[in-house]
N, C-alpha and C positions, 0 to 999 in steps of 0.2 A: 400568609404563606411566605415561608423563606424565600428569597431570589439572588441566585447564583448568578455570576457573570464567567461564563468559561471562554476561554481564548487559548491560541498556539502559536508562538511566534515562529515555530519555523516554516520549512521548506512546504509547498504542496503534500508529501508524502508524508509528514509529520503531522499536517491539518487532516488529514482523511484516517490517520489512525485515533486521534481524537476523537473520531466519529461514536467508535466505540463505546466510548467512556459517556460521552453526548449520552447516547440510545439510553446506554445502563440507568443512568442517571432520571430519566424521563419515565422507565419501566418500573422502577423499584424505588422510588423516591418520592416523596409528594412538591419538591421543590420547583417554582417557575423558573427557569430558566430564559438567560439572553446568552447568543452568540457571537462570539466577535471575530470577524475572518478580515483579509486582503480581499479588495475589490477584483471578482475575478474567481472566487474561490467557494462563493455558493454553492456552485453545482458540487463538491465536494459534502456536501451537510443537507442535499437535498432531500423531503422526507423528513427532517425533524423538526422543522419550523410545523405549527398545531396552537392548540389552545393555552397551554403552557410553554412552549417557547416559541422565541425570534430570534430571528437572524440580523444583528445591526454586520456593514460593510466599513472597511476605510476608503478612502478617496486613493488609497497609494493600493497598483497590483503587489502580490507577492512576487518574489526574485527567487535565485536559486541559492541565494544562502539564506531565506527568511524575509519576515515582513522588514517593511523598511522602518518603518516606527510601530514602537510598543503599540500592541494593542488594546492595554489596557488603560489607554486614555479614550475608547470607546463604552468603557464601563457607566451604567446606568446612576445617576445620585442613589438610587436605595438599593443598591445589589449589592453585594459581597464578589470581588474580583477573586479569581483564583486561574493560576495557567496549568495549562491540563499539562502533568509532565510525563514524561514518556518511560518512568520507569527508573529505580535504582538509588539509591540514598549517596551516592557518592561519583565523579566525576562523570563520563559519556552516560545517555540513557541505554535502558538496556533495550527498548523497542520490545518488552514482554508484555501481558496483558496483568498475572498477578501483579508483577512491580507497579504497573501504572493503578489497576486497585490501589494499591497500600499506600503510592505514594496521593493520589488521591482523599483516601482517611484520615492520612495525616495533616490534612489541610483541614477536612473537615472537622477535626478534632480542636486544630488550632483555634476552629471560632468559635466553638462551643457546640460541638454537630456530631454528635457520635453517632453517627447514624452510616451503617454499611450497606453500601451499594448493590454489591456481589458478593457470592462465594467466591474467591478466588480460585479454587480448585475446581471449582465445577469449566463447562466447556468453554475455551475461548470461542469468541462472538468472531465471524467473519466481516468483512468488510465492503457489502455488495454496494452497489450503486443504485440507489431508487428507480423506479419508474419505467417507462419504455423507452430503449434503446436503440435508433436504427442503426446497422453495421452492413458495411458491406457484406455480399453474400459470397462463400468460398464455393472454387471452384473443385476440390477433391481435400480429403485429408490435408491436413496442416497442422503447422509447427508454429508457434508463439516465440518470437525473440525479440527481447527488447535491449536494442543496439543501439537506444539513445545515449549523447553523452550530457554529462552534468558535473555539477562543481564538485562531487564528492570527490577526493584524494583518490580513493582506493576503486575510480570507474577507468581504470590502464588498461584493464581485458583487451586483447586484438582477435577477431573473430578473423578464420581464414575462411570467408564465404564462400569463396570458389572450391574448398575442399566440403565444405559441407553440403554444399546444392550437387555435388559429383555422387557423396555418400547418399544422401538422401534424396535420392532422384524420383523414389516415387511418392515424396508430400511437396506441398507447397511449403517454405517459409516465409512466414508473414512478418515483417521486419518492420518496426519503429522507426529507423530513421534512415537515411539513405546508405547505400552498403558499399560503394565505390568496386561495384563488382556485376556483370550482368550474368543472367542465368534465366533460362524457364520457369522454372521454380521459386525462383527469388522474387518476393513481391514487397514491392517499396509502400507503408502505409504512413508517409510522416507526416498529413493533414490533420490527423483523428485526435479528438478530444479526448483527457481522460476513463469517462466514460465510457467511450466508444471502444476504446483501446480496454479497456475492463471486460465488456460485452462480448469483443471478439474473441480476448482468451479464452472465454467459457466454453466457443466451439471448438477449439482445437486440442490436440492428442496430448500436447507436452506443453511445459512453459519454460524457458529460458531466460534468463538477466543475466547484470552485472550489478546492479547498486541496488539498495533497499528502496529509495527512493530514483523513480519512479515503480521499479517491478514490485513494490507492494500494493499496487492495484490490482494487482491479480489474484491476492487475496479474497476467495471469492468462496461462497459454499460450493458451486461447481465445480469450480479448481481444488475442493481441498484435499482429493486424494489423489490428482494427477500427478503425473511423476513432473519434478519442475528442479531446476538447475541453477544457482546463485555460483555465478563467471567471477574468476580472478579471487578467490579466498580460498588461504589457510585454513581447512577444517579443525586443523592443532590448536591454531587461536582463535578462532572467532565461532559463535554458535547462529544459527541460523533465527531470524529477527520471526516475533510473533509466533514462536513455536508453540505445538500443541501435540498431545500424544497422538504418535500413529504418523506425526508430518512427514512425508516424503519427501521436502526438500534435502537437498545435496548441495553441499560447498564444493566444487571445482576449481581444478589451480592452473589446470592448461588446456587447451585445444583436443590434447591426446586424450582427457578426459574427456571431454565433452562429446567426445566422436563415440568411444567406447558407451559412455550415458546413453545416447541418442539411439543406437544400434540397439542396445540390453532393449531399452527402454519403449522404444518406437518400433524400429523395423523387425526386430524380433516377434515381438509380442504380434504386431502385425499379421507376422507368416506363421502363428498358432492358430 
C-alpha cells in the first residue's frame, strides 16, 4: 500500500482546512496515510487517526504565522512527503476546495499516482469538528463574532460594540475576544478552545469575522446556510475563502454595513 506523508505548514486555520483534503483522501483512496501537525494542533485532525492513518506531532506549538520548523522532517523513511497546499498554481493560495483538489493531483501525478481524489465540482466538504463538544449554554438568541485579533495584515476591522449591543438589544453577542466595551448583551468568551468556539457557532442565528483564519471554523455543515459576515473586505477585490454554491457569506467594508447586515439579516427576519 502506497503511504503518503501529508502536512501544513501554516497557521491553525490553514491546518484545519487541510482537514478536508485528509478526509478525501482516506474515503476514496486506498493510501495509508501519516499526519504531521504542530504540537498543540491534533485536536484540529481529530477523527482521522484509524487503521490507515496517524497522526505524528512536533515538539514545537504552531505560531500565528505557521509551524516554526518544516514539518516535513517528521516525515516517515517509506512515505512520500507531500504539503497539502491550499489552492492555485501561482502566487497566495486561493483557500478554494477545487484548487486544493488539482493542486493536490498534481503532486500526485508527480510521483507516479494518477489517481483522483474527488470530483471537484461535486459538493465542497465542510469543516466540522469531531466528537462531543461541551459549550457553554446560551441564554436567549445570539449572535457569533469573532473579534479576535491575529497576524493577518488585513484583521484592521474596528467593531463599534457599543453601537451594536444598542442595535441589537434583543440577542446576545457572543464575542471571541474581549470587547473593551461593557453591555448586557455583550458576552466575553475568550477561554474557549477551537472546538468549543466551532460548537457554539452552530447555535447561533448569525456568524460574523474579520480574518479567514480563525473565522474558518465556522465552517460547519450547520453554519452553511446561516447568514455570516467576513469584516473589513473589498468585495471588488477579494472573493469569499471556501466558497460553494448557494454561500451566503458577505464581504463588508464598514460598520454601516454590518449594522444594515445585522438588521436585514437578524432582527428582521426575527420579527417575521
Amino acid at each position: 500500500m502506497t503511504h503518503l506523508f501529508l502536512y501544513q505548514n501554516g497557521p491553525r486555520g490553514d491546518v484545519l482546512v487541510s482537514r478536508a483534503l485528509c478526509a478525501a483522501v482516506l474515503a476514496n483512496t486506498p493510501f495509508e496515510l501519516t499526519i504531521g501537525t504542530c504540537r498543540g494542533d491534533e485536536d484540529l485532525l481529530h477523527g482521522l487517526a484509524g487503521p490507515r492513518c496517524r497522526i505524528v506531532a512536533s515538539s514545537m506549538p504552531n505560531t500565528a504565522h505557521g509551524a516554526v520548523l518544516d514539518l516535513a522532517a517528521l516525515c516517515p523513511p517509506d512515505a512520500a512527503p507531500i504539503p497539502v497546499h491550499l489552492g492555485g498554481r501561482s502566487g497566495p493560495p486561493t483557500w478554494q476546495w477545487p484548487d486544493v483538489l488539482e493542486s493536490f493531483h498534481r503532486r500526485l501525478a508527480r510521483l507516479g499516482l494518477p489517481i483522483r481524489v474527488a470530483d471537484p465540482d461535486g459538493e465542497v466538504p465542510m469543516l466540522d469538528f469531531a466528537g462531543d463538544v461541551a459549550v457553554p449554554g446560551l441564554r436567549r438568541r445570539s449572535i457569533y463574532v469573532d473579534n479576535e485579533r491575529t497576524a493577518d495584515e488585513r484583521c484592521h476591522f474596528v467593531y463599534d460594540f457599543g453601537r451594536l449591543a444598542r442595535v441589537l438589544d434583543g440577542f446576545d453577542l457572543l464575542c471571541t475576544a474581549p470587547t473593551g466595551c461593557r453591555a448586557p448583551n455583550l458576552v466575553e468568551l475568550p477561554g474557549l478552545t477551537w472546538a468549543q468556539r466551532s460548537r457554539l457557532s452552530e447555535a447561533c442565528l448569525a456568524l460574523v469575522g474579520t480574518t479567514r483564519d480563525p473565522f474558518v471554523l465556522t465552517t460547519t455543515a450547520a453554519n452553511r446556510w446561516k447568514p455570516k459576515a467576513l469584516c473589513g473586505h473589498d468585495a471588488r477585490l477579494v472573493a469569499p475563502f471556501w466558497d460553494y454554491p448557494g454561500n451566503p457569506m458577505e464581504l463588508l467594508a464598514t460598520m454601516d454595513d454590518l449594522v444594515d447586515f445585522l438588521l436585514a439579516n437578524v432582527v428582521e427576519e426575527a420579527c417575521r
